[in-house]
N, C-alpha and C positions, 0 to 999 in steps of 0.2 A: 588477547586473542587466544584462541586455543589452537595452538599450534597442533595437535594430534588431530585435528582431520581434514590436515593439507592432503589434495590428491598426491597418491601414489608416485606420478611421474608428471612430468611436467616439459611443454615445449616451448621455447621463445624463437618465435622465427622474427628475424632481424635484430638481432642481440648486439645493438650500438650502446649509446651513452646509456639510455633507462633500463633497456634489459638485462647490459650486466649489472647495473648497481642490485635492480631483482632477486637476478640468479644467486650475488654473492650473500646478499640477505636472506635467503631460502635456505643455503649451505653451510651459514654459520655452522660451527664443530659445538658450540657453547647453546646452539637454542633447544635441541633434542628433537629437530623436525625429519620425520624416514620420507624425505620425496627423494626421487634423484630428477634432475635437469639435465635435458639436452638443448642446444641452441643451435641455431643457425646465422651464418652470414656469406655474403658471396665475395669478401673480400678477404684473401688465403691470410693475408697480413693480423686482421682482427680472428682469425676463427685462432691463427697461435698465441695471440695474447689472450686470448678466453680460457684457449686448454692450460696455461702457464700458470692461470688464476686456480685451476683446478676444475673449471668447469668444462665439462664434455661439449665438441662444437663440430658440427660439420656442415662442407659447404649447399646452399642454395641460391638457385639465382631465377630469378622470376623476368618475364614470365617461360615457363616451362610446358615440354610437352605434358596432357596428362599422365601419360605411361609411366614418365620421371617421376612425377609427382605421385600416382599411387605408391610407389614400391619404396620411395621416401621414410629413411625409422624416423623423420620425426610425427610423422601421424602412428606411429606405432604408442606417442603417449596419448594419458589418457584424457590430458586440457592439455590446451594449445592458448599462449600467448601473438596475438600478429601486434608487432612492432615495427613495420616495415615502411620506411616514411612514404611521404605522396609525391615528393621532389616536387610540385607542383610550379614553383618558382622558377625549373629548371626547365620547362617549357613539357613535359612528361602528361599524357594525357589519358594514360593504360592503368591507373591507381585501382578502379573497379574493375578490370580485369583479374588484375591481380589477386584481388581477396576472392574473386568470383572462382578462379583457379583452384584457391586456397579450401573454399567452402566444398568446393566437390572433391577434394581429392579429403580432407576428412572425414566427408559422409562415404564416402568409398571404404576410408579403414572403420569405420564406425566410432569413432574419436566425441566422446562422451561430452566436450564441452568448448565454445570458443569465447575465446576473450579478443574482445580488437581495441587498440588504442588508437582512438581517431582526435582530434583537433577540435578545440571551438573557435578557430576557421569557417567552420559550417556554419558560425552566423554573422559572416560578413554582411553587411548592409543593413543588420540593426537596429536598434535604439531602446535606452532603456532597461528594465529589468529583463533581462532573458535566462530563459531556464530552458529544462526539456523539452517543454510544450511548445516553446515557442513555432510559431509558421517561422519557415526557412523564407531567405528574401535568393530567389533561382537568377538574378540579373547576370551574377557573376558566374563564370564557368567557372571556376574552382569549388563553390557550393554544389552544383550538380554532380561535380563526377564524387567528391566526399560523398554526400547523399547519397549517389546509388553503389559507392562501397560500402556504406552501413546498412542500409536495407538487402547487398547481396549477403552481408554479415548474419543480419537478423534472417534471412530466411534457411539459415543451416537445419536440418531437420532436427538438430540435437540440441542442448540447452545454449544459449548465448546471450552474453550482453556487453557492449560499449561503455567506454569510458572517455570522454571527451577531456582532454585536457589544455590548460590553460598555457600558457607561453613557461614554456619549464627555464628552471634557472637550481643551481645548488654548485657543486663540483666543479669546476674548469667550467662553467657557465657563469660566472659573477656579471650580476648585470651593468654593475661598473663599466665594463669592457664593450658593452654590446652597441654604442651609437659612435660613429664617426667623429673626431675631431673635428673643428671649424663647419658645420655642416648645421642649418640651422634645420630642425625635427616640426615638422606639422602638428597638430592635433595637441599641443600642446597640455590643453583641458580634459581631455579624454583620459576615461578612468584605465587605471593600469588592472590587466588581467592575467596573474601571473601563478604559478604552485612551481613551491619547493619538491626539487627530486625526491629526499626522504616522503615525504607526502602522497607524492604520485607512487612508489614504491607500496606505503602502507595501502592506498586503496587498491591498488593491484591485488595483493594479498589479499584483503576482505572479499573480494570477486572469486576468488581460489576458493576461500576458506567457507562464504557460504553459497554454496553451487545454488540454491534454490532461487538467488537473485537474479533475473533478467532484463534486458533493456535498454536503455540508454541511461549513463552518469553524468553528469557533470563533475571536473574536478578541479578543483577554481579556490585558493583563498579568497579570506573575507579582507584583504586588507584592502582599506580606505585611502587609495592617494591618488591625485592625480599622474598624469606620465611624466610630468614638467617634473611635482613634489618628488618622485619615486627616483628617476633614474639622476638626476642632482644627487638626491640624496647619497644613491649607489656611486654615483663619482668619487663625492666627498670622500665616503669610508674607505677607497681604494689610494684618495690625495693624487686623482686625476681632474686632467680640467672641468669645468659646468659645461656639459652640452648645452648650446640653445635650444630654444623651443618656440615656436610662431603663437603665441596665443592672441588669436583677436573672438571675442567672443560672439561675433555678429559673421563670421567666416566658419568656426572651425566648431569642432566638437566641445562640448562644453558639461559639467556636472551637473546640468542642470536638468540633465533627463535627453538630451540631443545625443548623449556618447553612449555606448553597450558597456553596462556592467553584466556580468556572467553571474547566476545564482547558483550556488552548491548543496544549499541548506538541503532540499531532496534525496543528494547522496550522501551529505552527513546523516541525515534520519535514519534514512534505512540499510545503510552500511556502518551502523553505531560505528561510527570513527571519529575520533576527535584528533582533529590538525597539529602536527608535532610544532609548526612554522603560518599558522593562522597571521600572524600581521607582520609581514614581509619588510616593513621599515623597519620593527624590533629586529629581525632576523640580522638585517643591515648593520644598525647598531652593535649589535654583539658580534658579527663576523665580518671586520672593518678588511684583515688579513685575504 
């Protein structure tokens, strides 16, 4: 990458788990990059572990009046990261508000570029290969309201594009840890859609680095296993129990074209990025710890 024509200044608003790994990646003292970072979160507890890392942080809490939100130094940068999850799980149904908030109070300071991290969540009810093109399946209300936070995203008057990411795992995320003990998991068959945080970090960058890109990403390893194959596996490396898993193949999602695999190949092309953690079982193997 050519680090020398990172923007100038840079905002992460919702600077949790992916944002600061970002931020600290952007700030290394060893790579020679001139941006400065500011971030935000509305939890007083993360904004002092941010500043403690070295990274500038101040609080935001959405959703906000506009007034709040123009006068905000984080639209005083000149890209803006939204990092800001959808809690959608947690019964929260204001996610498109939100960014909708977000997009006008940027075009208010004239904030030259947005980047949004959204989820391939958005294509629940699937099947098959899916990519960016794909038709969205609208059954579920958590497709809709994602959907119309991207399109409130895509419509900023200023340059913008999405990065859809895959079920993230790296750092204090080992997927080892992630299924319940004695709890026997559905979908058994169903292909695992997952990227490594270094991963999700590198394409972030390439979004910074070449502003001329717009749209919608995908950002998805290629790795090949099933949930059953994948998260065993992850047990294993940790020497925690085998999750079960329900596999009937005439009930449940299956490799056989019935489960959603997620295509990336798109944003590998045009974001020349080649995947640090491309096959996430290797990953496993080598980081059992």
């Amino acid at each position: 990458m050519n680090i020398s024509v990172l923007p100038i200044s840079i905002g992460i608003i919702g600077c949790g788990w992916l944002g600061k790994a970002l931020a600290k990646d952007l700030l290394k003292k060893d790579s020679g990059q001139m941006c400065s970072i500011l971030a935000t979160s509305q939890s007083t507890e993360n904004i002092e572990m941010l500043q403690q890392l070295g990274i500038k942080a101040t609080e935001l809490t959405l959703p906000a009046t506009r007034a709040e939100l123009n006068k905000h130094p984080i639209f005083e940068q000149e890209n803006i990261i939204i990092c800001i999850p959808p809690k959608l799980k947690y019964g929260q149904s204001d996610y498109s508000d939100k960014i909708q908030q977000l997009v006008h109070a940027a075009e208010f300071n004239q904030v030259k570029r947005l980047i949004m991290v959204s989820t391939t969540a958005v294509y629940n009810g699937l099947t098959g290969d899916v990519d960016e093109q794909s038709a969205l399946e609208f059954s579920a209300e958590k497709v809709s309201i994602m959907n119309k936070a991207e399109q409130a995203l895509l419509s900023f008057e200023g340059n913008s594009a999405i990065i859809r990411l895959a079920g993230l795992i790296g750092p204090e995320r080992h997927p080892g840890r992630f299924l319940s003990r004695g709890k026997k998991i559905s979908n058994g068959n169903a292909w695992v859609n997952l990227i490594h945080q270094k991963d999700a970090v590198g394409l972030l960058k390439c979004l910074l680095l070449q502003q001329e890109l717009t749209g919608i990403f995908n950002g998805v390893s290629k790795t090949k296993a099933s949930k059953k194959e994948f998260y065993q596996a992850a047990a294993k490396s940790l020497g925690l129990p085998m999750p079960e898993f329900l596999v009937d193949d005439q009930i449940t999602e299956s490799l056989n074209g019935k489960s959603k695999k997620i295509n990336g190949t798109r944003t590998c092309r045009q974001l020349a990025y080649q995947f640090v953690y491309d096959d996430l079982l290797m990953w496993l193997t080598n980081n059992s710890a």
